[in-house]
PDB file of the backbone (N, CA, C, O) and the ligand in Angstrom, with CONECT records:
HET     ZN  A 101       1
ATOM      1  N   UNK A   1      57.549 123.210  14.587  1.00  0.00           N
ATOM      2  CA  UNK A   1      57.434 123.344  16.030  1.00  0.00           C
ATOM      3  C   UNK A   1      58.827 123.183  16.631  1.00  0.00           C
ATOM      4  O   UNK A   1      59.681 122.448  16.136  1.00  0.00           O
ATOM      5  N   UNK A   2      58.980 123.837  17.608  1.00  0.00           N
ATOM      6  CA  UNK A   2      60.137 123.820  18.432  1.00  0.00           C
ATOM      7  C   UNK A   2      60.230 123.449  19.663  1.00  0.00           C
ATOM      8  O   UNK A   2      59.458 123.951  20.479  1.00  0.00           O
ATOM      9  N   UNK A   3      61.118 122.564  20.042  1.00  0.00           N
ATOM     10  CA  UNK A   3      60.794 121.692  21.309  1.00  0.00           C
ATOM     11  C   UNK A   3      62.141 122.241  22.015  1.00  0.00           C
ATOM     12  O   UNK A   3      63.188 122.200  21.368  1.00  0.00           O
ATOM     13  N   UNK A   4      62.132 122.787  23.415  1.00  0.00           N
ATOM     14  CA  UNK A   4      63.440 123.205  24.502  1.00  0.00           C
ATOM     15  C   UNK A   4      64.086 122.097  25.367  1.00  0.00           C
ATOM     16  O   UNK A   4      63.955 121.759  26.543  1.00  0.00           O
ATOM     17  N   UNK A   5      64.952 121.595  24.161  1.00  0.00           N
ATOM     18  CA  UNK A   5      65.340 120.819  25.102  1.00  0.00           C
ATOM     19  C   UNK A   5      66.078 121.339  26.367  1.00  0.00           C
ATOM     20  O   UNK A   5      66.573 122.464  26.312  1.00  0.00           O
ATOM     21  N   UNK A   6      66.192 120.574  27.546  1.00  0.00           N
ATOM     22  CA  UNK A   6      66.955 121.406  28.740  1.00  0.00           C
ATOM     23  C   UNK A   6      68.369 121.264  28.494  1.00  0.00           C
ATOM     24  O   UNK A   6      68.926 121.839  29.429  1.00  0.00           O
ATOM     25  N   UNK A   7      69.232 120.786  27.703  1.00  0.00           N
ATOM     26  CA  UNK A   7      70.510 119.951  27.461  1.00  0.00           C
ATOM     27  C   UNK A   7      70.673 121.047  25.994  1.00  0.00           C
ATOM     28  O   UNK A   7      71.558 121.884  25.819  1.00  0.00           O
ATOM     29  N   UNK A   8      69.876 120.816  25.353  1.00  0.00           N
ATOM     30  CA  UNK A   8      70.798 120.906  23.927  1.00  0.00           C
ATOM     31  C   UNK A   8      69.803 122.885  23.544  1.00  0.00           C
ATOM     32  O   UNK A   8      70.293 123.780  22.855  1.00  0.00           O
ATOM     33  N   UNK A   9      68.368 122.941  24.308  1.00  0.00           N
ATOM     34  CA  UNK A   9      68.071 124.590  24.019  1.00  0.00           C
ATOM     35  C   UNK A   9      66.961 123.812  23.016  1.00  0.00           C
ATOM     36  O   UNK A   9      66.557 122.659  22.864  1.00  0.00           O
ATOM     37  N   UNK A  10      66.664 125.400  22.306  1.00  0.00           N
ATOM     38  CA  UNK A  10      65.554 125.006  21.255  1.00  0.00           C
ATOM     39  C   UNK A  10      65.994 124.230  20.042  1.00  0.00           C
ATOM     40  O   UNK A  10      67.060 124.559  19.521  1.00  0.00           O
ATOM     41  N   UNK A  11      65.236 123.150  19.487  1.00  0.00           N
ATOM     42  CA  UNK A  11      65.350 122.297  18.785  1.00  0.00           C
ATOM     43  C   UNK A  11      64.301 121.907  17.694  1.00  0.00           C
ATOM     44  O   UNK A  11      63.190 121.654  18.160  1.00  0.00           O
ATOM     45  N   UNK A  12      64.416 121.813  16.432  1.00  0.00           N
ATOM     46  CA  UNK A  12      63.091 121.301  15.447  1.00  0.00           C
ATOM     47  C   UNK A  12      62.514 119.903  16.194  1.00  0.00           C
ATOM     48  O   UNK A  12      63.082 118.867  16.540  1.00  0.00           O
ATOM     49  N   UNK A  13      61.289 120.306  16.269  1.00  0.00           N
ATOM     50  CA  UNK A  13      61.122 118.826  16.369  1.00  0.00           C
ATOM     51  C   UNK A  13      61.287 117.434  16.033  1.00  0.00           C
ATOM     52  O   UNK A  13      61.204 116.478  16.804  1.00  0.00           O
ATOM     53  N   UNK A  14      61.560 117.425  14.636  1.00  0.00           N
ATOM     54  CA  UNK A  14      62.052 116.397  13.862  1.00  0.00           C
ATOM     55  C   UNK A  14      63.057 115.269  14.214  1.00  0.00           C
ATOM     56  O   UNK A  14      63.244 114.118  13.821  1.00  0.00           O
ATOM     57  N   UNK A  15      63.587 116.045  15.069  1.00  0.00           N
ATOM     58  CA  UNK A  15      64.733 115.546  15.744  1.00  0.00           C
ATOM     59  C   UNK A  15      64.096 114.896  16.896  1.00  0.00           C
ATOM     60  O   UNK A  15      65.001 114.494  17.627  1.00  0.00           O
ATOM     61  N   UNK A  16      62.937 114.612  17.388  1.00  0.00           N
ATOM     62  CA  UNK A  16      62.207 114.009  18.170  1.00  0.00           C
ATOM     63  C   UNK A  16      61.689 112.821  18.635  1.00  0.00           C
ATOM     64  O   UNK A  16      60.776 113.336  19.280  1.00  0.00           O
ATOM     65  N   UNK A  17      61.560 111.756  18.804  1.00  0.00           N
ATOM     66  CA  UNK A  17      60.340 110.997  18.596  1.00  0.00           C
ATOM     67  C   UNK A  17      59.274 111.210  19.759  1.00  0.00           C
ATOM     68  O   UNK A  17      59.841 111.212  20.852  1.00  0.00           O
ATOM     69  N   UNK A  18      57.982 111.380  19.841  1.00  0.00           N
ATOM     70  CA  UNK A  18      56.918 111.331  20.590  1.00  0.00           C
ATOM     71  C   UNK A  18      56.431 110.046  21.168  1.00  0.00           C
ATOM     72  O   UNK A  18      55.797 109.215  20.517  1.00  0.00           O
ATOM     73  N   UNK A  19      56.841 109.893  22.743  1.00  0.00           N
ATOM     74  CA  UNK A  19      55.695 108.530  23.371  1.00  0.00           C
ATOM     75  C   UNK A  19      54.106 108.865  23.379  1.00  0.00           C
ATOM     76  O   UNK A  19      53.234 108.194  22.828  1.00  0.00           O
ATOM     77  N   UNK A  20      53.925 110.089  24.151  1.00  0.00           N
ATOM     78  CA  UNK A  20      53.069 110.276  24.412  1.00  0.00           C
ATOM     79  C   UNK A  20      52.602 111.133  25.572  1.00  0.00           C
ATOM     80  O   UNK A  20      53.202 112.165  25.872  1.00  0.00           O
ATOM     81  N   UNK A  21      51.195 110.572  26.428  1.00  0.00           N
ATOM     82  CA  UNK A  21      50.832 111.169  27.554  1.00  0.00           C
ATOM     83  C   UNK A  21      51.560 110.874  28.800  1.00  0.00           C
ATOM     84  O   UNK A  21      51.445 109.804  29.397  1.00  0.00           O
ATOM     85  N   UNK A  22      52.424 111.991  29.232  1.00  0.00           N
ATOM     86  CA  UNK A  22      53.564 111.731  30.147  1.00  0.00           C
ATOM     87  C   UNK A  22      52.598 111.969  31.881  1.00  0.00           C
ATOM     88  O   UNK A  22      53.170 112.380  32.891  1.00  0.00           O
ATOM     89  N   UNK A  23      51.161 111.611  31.830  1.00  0.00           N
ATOM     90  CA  UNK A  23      50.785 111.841  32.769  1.00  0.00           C
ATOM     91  C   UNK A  23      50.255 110.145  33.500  1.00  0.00           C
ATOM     92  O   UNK A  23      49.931 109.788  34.633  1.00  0.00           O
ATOM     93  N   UNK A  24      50.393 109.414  32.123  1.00  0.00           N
ATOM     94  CA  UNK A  24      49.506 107.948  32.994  1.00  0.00           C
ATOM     95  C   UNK A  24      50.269 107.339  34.071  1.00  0.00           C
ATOM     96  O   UNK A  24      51.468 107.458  34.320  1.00  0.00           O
ATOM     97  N   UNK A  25      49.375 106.669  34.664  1.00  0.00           N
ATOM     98  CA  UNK A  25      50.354 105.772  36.167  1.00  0.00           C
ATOM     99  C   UNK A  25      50.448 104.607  35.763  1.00  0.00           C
ATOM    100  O   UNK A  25      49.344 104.065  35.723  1.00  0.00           O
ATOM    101  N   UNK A  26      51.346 103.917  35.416  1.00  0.00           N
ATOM    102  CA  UNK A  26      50.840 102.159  34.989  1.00  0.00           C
ATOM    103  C   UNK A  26      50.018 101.346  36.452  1.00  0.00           C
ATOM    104  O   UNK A  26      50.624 101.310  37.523  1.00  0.00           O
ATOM    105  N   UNK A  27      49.162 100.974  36.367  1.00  0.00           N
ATOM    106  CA  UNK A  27      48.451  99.805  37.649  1.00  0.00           C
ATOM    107  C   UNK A  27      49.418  98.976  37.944  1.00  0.00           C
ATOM    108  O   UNK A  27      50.231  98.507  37.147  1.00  0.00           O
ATOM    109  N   UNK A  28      49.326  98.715  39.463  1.00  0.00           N
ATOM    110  CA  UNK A  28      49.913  97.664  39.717  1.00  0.00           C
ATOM    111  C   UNK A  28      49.581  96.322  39.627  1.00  0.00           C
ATOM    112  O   UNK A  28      50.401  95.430  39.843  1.00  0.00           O
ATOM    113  N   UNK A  29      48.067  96.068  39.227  1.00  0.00           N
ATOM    114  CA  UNK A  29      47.585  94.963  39.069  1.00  0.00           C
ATOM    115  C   UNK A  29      46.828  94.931  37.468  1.00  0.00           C
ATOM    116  O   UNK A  29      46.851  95.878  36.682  1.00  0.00           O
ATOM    117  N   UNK A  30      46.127  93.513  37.209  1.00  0.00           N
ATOM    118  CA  UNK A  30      45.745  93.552  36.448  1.00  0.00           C
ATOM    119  C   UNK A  30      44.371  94.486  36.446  1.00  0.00           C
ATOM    120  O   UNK A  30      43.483  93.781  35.967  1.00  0.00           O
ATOM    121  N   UNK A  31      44.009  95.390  36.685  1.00  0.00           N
ATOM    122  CA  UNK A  31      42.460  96.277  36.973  1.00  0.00           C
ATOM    123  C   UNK A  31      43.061  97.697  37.398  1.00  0.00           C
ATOM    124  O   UNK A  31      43.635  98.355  38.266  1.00  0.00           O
ATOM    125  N   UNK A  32      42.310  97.656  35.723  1.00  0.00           N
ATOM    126  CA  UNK A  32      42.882  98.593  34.652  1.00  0.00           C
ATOM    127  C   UNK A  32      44.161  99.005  33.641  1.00  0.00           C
ATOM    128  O   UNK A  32      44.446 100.113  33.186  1.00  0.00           O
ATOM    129  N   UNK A  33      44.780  97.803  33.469  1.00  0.00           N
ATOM    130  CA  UNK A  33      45.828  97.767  32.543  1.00  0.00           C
ATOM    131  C   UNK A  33      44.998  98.000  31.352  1.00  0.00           C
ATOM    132  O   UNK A  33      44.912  99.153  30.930  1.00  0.00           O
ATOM    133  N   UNK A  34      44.526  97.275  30.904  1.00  0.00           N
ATOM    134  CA  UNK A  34      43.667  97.391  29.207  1.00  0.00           C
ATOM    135  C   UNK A  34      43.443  99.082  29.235  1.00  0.00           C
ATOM    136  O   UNK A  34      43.881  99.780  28.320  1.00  0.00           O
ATOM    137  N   UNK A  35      42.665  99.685  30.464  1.00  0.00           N
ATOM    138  CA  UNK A  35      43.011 101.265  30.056  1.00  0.00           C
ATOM    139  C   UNK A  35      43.717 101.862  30.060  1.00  0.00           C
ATOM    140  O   UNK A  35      43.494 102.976  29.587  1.00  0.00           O
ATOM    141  N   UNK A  36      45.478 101.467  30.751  1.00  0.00           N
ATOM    142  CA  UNK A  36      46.236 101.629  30.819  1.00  0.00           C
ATOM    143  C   UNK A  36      46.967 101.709  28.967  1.00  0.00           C
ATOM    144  O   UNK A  36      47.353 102.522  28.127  1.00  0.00           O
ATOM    145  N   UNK A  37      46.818 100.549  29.141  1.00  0.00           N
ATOM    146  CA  UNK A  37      47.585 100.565  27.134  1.00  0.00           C
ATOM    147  C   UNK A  37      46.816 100.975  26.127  1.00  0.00           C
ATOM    148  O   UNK A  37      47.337 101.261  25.049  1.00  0.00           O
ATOM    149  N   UNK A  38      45.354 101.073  26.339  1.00  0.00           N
ATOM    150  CA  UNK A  38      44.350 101.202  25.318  1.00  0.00           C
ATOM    151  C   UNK A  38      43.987 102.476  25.146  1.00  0.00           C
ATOM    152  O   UNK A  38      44.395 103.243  24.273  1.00  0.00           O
ATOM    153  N   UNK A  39      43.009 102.743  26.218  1.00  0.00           N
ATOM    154  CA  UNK A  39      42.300 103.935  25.922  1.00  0.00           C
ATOM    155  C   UNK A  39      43.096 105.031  26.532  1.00  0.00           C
ATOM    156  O   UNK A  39      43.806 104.913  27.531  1.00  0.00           O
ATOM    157  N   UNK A  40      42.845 106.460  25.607  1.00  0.00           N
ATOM    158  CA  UNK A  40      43.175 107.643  25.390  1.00  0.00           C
ATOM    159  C   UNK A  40      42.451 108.688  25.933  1.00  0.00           C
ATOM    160  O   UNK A  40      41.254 108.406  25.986  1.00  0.00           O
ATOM    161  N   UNK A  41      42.673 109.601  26.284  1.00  0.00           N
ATOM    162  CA  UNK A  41      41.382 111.032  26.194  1.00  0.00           C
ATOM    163  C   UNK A  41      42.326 111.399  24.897  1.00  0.00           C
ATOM    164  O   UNK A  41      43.271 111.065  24.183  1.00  0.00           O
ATOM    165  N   UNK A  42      41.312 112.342  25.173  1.00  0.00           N
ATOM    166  CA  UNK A  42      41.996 113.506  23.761  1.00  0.00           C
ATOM    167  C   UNK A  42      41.565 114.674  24.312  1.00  0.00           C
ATOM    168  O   UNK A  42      40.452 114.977  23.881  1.00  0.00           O
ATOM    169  N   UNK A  43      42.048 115.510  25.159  1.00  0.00           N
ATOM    170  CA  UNK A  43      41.870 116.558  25.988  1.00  0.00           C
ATOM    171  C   UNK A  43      42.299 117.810  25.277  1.00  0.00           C
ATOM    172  O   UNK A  43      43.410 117.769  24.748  1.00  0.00           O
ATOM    173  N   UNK A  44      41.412 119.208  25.152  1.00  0.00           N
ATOM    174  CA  UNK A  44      41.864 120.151  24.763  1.00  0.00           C
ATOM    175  C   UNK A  44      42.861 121.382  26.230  1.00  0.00           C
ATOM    176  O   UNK A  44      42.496 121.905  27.282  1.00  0.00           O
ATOM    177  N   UNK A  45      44.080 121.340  25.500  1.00  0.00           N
ATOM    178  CA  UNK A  45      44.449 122.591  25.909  1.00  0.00           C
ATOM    179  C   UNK A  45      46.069 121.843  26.604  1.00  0.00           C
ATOM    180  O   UNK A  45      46.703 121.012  25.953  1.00  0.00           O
ATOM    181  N   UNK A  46      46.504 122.321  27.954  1.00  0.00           N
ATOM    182  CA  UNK A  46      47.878 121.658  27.436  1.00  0.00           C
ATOM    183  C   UNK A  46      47.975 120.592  28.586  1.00  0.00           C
ATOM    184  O   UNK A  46      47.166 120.334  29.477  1.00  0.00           O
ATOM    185  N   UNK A  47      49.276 120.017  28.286  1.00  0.00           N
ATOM    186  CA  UNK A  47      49.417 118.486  28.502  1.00  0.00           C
ATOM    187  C   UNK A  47      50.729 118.068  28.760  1.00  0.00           C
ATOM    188  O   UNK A  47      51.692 118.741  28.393  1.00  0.00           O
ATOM    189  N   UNK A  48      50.837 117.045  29.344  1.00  0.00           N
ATOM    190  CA  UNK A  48      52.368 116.882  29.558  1.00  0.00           C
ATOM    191  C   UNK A  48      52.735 115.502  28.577  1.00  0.00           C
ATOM    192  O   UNK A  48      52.165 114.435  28.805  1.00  0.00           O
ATOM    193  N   UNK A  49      53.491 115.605  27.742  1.00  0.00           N
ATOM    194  CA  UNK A  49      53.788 114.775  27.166  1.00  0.00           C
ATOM    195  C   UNK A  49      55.394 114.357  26.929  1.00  0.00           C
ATOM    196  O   UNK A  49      56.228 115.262  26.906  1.00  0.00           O
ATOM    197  N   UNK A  50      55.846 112.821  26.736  1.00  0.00           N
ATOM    198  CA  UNK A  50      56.945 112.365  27.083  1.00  0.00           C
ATOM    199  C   UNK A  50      57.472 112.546  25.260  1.00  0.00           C
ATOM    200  O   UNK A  50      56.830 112.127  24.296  1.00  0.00           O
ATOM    201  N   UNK A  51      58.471 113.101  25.230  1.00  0.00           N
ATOM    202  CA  UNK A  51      59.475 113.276  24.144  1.00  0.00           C
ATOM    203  C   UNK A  51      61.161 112.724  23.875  1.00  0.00           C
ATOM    204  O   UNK A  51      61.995 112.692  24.780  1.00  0.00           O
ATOM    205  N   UNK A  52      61.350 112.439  22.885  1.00  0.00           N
ATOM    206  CA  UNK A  52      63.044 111.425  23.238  1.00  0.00           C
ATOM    207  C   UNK A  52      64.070 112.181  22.402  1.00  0.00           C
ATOM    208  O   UNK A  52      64.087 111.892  21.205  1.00  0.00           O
ATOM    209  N   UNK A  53      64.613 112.765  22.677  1.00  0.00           N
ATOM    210  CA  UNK A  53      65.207 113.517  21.777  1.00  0.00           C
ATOM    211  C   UNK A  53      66.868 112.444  21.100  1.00  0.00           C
ATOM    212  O   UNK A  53      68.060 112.346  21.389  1.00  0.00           O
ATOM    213  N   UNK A  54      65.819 111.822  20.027  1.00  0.00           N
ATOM    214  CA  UNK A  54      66.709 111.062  19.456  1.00  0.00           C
ATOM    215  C   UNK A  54      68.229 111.370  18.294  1.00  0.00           C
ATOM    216  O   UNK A  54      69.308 110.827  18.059  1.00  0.00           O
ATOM    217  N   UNK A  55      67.562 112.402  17.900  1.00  0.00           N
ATOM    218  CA  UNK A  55      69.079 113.151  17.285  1.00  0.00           C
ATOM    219  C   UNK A  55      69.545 114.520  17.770  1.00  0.00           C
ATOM    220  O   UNK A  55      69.791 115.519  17.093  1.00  0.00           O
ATOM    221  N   UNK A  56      69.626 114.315  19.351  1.00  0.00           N
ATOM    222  CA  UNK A  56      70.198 115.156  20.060  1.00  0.00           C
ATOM    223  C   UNK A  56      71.370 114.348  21.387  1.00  0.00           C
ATOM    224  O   UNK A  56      72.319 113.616  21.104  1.00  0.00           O
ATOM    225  N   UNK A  57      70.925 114.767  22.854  1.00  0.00           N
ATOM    226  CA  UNK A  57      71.588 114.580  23.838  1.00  0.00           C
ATOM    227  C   UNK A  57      70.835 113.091  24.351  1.00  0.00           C
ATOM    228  O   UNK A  57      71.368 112.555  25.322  1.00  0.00           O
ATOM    229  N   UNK A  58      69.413 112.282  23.640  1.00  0.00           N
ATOM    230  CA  UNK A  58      68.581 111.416  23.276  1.00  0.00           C
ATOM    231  C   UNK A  58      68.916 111.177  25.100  1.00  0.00           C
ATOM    232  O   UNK A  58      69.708 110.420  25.661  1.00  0.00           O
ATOM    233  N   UNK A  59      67.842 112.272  25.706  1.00  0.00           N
ATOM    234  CA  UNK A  59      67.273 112.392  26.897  1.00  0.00           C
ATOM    235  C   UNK A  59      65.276 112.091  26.574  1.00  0.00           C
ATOM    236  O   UNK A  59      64.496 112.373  25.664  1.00  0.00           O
ATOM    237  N   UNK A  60      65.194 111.495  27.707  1.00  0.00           N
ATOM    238  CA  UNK A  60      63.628 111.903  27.507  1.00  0.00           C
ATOM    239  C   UNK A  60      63.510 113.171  28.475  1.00  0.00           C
ATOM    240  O   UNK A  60      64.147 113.607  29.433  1.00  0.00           O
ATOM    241  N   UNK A  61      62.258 113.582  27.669  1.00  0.00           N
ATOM    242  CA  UNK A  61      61.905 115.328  28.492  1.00  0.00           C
ATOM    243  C   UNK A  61      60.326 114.771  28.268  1.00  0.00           C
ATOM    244  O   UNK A  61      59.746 114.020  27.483  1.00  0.00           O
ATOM    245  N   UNK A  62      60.046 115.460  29.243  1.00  0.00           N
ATOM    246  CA  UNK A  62      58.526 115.755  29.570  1.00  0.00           C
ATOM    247  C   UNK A  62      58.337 117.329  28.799  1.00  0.00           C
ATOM    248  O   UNK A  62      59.013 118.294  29.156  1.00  0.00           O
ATOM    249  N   UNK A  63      57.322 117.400  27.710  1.00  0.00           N
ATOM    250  CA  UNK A  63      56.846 118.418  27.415  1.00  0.00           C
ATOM    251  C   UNK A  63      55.483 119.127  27.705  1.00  0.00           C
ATOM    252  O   UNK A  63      54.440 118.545  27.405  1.00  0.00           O
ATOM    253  N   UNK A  64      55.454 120.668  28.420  1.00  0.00           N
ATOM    254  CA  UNK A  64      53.789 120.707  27.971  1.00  0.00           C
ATOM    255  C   UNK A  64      53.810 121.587  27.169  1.00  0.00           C
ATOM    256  O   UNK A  64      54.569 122.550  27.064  1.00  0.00           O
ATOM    257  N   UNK A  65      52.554 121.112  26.295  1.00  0.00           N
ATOM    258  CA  UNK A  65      52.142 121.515  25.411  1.00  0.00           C
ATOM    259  C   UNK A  65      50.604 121.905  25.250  1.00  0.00           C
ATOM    260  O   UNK A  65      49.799 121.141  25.784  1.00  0.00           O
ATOM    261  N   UNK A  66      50.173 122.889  24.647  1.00  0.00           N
ATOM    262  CA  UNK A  66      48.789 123.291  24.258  1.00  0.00           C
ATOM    263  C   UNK A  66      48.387 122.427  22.882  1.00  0.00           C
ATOM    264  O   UNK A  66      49.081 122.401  21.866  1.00  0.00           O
ATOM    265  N   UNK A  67      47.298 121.826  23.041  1.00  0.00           N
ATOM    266  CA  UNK A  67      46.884 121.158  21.941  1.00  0.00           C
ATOM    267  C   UNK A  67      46.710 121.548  20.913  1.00  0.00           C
ATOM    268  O   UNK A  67      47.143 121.207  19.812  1.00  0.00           O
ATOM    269  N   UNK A  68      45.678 122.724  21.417  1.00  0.00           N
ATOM    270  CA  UNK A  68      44.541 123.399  20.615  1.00  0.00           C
ATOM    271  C   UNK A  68      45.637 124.324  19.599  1.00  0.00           C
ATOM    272  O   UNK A  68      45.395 124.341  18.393  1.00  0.00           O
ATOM    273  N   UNK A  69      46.918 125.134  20.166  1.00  0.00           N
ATOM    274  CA  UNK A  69      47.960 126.015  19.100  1.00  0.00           C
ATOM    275  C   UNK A  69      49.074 125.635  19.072  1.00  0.00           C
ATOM    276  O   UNK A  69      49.958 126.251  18.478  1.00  0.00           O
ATOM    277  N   UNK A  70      49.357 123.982  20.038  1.00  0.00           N
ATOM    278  CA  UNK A  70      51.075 123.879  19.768  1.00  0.00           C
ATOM    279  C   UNK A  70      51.907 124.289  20.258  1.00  0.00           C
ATOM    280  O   UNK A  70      53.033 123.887  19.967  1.00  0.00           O
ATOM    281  N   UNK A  71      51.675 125.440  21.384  1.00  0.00           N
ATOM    282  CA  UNK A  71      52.304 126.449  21.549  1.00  0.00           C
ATOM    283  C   UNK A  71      53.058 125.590  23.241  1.00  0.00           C
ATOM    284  O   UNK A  71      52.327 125.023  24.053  1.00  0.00           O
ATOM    285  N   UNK A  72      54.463 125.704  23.393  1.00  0.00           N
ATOM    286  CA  UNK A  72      54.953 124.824  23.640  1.00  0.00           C
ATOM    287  C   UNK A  72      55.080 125.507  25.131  1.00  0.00           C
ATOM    288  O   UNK A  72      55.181 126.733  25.144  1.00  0.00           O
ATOM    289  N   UNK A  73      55.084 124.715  26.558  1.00  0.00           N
ATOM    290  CA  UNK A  73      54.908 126.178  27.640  1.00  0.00           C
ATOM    291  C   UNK A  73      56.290 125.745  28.576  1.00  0.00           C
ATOM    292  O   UNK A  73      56.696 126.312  29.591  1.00  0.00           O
ATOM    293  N   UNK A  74      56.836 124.609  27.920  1.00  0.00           N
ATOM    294  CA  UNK A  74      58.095 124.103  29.241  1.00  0.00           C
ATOM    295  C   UNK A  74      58.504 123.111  29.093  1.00  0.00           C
ATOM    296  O   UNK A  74      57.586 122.442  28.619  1.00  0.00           O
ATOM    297  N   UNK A  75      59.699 122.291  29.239  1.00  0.00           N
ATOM    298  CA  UNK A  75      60.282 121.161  29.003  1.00  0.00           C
ATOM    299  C   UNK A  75      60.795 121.044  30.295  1.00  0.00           C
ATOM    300  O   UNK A  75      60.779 121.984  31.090  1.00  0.00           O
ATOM    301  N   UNK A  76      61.340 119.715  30.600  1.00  0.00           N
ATOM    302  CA  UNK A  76      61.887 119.518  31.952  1.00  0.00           C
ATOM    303  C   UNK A  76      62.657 118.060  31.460  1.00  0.00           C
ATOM    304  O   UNK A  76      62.170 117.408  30.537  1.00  0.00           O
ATOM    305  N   UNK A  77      63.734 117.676  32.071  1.00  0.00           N
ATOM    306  CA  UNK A  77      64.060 116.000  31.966  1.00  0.00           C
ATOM    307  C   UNK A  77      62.975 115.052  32.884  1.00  0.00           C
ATOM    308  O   UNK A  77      62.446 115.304  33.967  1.00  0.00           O
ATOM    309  N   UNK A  78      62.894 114.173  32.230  1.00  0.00           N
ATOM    310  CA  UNK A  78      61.602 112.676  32.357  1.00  0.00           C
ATOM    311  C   UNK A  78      62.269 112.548  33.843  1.00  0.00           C
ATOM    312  O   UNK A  78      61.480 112.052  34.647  1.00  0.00           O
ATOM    313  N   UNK A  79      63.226 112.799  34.251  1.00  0.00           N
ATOM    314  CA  UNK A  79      63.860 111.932  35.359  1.00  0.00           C
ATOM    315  C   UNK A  79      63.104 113.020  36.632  1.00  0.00           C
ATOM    316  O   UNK A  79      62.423 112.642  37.585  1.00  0.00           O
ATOM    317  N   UNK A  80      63.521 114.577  36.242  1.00  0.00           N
ATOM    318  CA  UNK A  80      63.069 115.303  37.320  1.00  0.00           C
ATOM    319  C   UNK A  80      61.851 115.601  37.538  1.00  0.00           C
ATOM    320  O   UNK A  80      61.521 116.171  38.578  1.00  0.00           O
ATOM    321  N   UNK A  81      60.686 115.149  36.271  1.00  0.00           N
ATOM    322  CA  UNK A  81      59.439 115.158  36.535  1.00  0.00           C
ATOM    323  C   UNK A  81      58.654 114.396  37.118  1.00  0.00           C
ATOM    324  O   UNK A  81      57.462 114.576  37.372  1.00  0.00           O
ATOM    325  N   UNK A  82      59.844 112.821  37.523  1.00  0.00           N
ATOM    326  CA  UNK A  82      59.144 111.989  37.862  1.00  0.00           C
ATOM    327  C   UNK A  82      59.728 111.865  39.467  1.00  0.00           C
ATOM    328  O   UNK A  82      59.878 110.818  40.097  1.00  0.00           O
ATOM    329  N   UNK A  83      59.973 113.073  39.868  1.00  0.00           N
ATOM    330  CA  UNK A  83      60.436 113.273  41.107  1.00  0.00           C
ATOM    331  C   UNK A  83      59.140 114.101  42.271  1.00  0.00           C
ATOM    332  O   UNK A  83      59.430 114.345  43.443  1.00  0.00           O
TER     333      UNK A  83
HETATM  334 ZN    ZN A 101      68.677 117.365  23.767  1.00  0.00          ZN2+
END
């Protein structure tokens, strides 16, 4: 799989590490933290997920991605997605 980074272009993934679902909100209180750290969906189709590109420009990027083929639809930096 090939991940775009915005800095360094297309990249093996390997060169990656994966957080995860770049969509959760952390709570500000205690109600709903436990679903906060715990529970998951597992949603078909695509998704935004947080990526670190550790043997690169080791930016985080927000990726989406299709579950179901992988098929990769956009990268952006963590900073401007969270704008
Ligand atoms: Zn990079």
């Amino acid at each position: 799989m090939r991940i775009p980074c915005p800095y360094c272009g297309d990249r093996d993934s390997q060169e990656f590490v994966y957080r995860g679902d770049a969509s959760l909100q952390r709570p500000d209180g205690e109600d709903g933290f436990f679903d906060y750290v715990y529970l998951r969906d597992n949603p078909a189709g695509p998704i935004a997920e947080h990526w670190y590109h550790a043997q690169g420009c080791r930016s985080w990027i927000v990726v989406t991605r299709d579950t179901r083929t992988h098929a990769i639809h956009g990268a952006v930096l963590a900073a401007e997605a969270a704008r």
